[in-house]
C-alpha positions as CSV (number, residue, x, y, z in Angstrom):
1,X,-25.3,4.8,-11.2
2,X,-26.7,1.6,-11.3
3,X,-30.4,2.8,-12.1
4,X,-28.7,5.4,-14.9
5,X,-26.9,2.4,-16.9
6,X,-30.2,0.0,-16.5
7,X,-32.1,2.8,-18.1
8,X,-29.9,3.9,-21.1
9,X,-28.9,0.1,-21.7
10,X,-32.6,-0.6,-22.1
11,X,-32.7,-1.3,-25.4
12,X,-29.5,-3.9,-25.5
13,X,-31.4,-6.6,-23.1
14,X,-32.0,-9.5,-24.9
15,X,-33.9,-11.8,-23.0
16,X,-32.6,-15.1,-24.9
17,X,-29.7,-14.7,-22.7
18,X,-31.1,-15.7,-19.8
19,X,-30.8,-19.8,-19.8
20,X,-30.1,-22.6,-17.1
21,X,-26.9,-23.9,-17.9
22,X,-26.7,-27.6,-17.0
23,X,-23.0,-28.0,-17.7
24,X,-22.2,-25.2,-15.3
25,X,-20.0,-27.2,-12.4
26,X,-18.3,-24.5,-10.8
27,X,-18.2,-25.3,-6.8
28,X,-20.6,-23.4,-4.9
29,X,-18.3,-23.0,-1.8
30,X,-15.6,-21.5,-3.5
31,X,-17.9,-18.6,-4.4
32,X,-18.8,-18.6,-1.6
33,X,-15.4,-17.7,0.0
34,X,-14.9,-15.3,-3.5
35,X,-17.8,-13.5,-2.8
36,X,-17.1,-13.0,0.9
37,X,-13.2,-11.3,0.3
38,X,-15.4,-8.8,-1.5
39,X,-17.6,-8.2,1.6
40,X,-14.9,-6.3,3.5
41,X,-17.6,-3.9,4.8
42,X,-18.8,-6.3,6.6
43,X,-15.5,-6.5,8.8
44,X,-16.5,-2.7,9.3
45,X,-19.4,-3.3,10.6
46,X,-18.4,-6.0,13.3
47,X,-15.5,-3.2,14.6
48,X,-17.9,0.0,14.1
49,X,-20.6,-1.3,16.1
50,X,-19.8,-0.2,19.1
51,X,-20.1,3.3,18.2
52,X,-23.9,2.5,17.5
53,X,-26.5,3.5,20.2
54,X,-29.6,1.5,18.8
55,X,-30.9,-0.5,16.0
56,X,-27.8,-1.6,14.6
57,X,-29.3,-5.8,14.1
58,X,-31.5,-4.2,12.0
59,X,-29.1,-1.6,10.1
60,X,-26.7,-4.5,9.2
61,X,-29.4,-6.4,8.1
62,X,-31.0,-4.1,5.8
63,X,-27.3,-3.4,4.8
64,X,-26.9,-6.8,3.5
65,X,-30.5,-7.2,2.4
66,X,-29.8,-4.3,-0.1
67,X,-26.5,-5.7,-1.2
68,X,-27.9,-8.7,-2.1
69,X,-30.5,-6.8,-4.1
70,X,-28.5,-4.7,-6.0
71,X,-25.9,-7.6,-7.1
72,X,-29.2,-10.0,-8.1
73,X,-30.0,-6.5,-10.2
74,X,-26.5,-6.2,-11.5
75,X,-25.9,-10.1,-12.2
76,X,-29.5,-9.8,-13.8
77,X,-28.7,-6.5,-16.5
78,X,-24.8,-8.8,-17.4
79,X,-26.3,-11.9,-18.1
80,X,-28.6,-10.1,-19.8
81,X,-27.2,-7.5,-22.1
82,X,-23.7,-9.2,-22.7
83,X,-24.5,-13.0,-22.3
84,X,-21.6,-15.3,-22.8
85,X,-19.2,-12.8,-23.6
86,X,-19.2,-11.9,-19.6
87,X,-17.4,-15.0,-19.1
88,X,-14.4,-13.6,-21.2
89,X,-14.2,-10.1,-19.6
90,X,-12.1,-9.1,-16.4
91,X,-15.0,-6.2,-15.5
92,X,-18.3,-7.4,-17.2
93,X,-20.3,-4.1,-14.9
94,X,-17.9,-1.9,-17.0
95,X,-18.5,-3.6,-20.4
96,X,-21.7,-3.0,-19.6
97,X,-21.0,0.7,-19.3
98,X,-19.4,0.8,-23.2
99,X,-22.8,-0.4,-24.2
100,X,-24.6,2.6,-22.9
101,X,-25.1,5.8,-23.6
102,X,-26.8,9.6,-23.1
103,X,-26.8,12.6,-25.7
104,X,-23.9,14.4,-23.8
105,X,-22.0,11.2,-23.0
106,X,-21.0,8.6,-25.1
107,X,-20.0,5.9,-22.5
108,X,-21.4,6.1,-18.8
109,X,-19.0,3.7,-17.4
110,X,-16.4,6.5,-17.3
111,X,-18.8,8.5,-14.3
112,X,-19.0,5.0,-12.8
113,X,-15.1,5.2,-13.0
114,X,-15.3,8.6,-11.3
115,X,-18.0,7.4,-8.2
116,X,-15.9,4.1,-7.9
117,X,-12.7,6.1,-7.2
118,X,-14.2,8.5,-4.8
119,X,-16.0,5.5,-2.9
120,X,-12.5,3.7,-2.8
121,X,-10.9,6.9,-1.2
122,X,-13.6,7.1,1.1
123,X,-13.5,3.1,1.9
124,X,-9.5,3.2,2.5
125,X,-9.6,5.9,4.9
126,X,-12.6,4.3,7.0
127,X,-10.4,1.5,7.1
128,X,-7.4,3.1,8.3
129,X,-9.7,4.7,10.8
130,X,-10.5,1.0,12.0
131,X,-6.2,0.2,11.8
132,X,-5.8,3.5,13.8
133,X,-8.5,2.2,16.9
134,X,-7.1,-1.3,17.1
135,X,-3.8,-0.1,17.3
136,X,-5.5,2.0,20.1
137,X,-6.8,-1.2,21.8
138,X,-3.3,-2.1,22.2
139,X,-1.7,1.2,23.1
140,X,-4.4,3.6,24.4
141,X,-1.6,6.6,25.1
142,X,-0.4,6.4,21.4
143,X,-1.5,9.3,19.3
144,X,-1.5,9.9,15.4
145,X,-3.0,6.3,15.1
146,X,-4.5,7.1,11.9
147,X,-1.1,8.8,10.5
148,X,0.8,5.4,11.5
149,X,-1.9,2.8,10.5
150,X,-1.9,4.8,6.9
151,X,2.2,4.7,7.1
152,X,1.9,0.3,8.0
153,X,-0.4,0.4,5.2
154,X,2.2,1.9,2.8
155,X,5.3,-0.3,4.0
156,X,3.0,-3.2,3.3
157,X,2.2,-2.2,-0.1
158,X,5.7,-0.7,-1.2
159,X,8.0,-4.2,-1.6
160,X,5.1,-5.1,-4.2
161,X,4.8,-1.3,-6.0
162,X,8.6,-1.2,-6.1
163,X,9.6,-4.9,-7.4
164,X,5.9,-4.7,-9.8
165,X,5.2,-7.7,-8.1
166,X,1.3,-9.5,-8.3
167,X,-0.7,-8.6,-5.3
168,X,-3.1,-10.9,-5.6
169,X,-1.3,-13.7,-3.9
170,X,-0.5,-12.0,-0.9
171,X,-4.2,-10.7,-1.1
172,X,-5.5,-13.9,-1.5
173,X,-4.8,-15.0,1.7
174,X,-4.8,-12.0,4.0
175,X,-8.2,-11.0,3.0
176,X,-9.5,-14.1,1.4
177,X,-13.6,-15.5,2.8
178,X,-11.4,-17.6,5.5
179,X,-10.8,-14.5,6.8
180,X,-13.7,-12.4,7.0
181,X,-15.1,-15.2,8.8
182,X,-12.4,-15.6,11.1
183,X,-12.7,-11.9,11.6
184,X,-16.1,-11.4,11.7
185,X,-17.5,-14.7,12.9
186,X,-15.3,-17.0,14.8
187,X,-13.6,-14.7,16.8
188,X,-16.3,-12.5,17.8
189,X,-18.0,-15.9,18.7
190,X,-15.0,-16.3,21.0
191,X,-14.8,-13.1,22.2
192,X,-19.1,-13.6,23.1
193,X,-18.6,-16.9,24.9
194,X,-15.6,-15.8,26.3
195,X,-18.3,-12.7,28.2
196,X,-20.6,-15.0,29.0
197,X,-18.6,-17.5,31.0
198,X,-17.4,-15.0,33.0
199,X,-21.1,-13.7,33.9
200,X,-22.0,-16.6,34.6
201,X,-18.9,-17.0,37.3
202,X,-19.9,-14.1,38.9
């Protein structure tokens, strides 16, 4: 999708976009922490690798070598094509999308609509598959793990569907960058040193 909106936006880049901007001070580890609570495949990854028999160091890596890749290329065609004006949308990728088109389709961020819908449904139920094993961990003999992490899921999310209250507070600190780290770093590291003392003992 992203190759299909490079192409047919070719003709909007305008290379006087792209300037260092001196009075830029946002702080770099806020972004940091922003950019990581939108990384949450990378808490996948630290519970999924078990089920991997080799060369999963250098699957993860080439994971995130890629990612970074494509969001250098994505970053690259915004600032590019929509310049200052990305600062005042909520989606510049999509606005993006309104300035491209093909002969049968007017706007291509409508597919990218479609694929980013289909990868969510996709994402939410690995997830819930990853809910399901840990509750596993705690109670091996429990079946329908997946049926009752998917029904915790829903009780979580139903006070704020049914009062149309803002999620993003209450997301903002469950799955925030302090938390992917916590998840996927410090605890792990724990867990790791935790192992090795007790080789060591032994």
């Amino acid at each position: 999708m992203l190759a299909v909106i490079a192409f047919t936006s070719r003709n909007e880049y305008n290379p006087v976009n792209l300037y260092y901007d001196t009075s830029y001070k946002s702080d770099l580890f806020q972004a940091v922490l922003d950019d990581l609570a939108r990384n949450g495949e990378i808490i996948a990854l630290a519970f999924l690798s078990r089920h991997v028999s080799g060369k999963f160091r250098k699957s993860s890596y080439g994971l995130l070598a890629a990612k970074l890749t494509v969001s250098l290329c994505i970053t690259a065609m915004i600032i590019l094509i929509l310049g200052e004006f990305a600062l005042l949308t909520d989606y510049p990728f999509l606005s993006v999308g309104s300035y491209t088109g093909i002969r049968f389709l007017q706007r291509t961020d409508s597919i990218f609509m479609v694929l980013w819908t289909m990868t969510s449904v996709i994402a939410i139920s690995l997830f819930l598959h990853i809910i399901g094993e840990l509750i596993g961990e705690v109670f091996p003999k429990l079946k329908l793990r997946n049926s009752i992490s998917a029904f915790i899921v829903f009780c979580t999310a139903l006070p704020f569907i049914m009062t149309n209250q803002d999620f993003s507070a209450f997301y903002q600190y469950t799955c925030s960058g302090i938390a992917i780290i916590l998840l996927a770093g410090i605890i792990p590291f724990l867990l790791f040193l935790s192992l090795k003392l007790r080789r060591d003992k032994k």
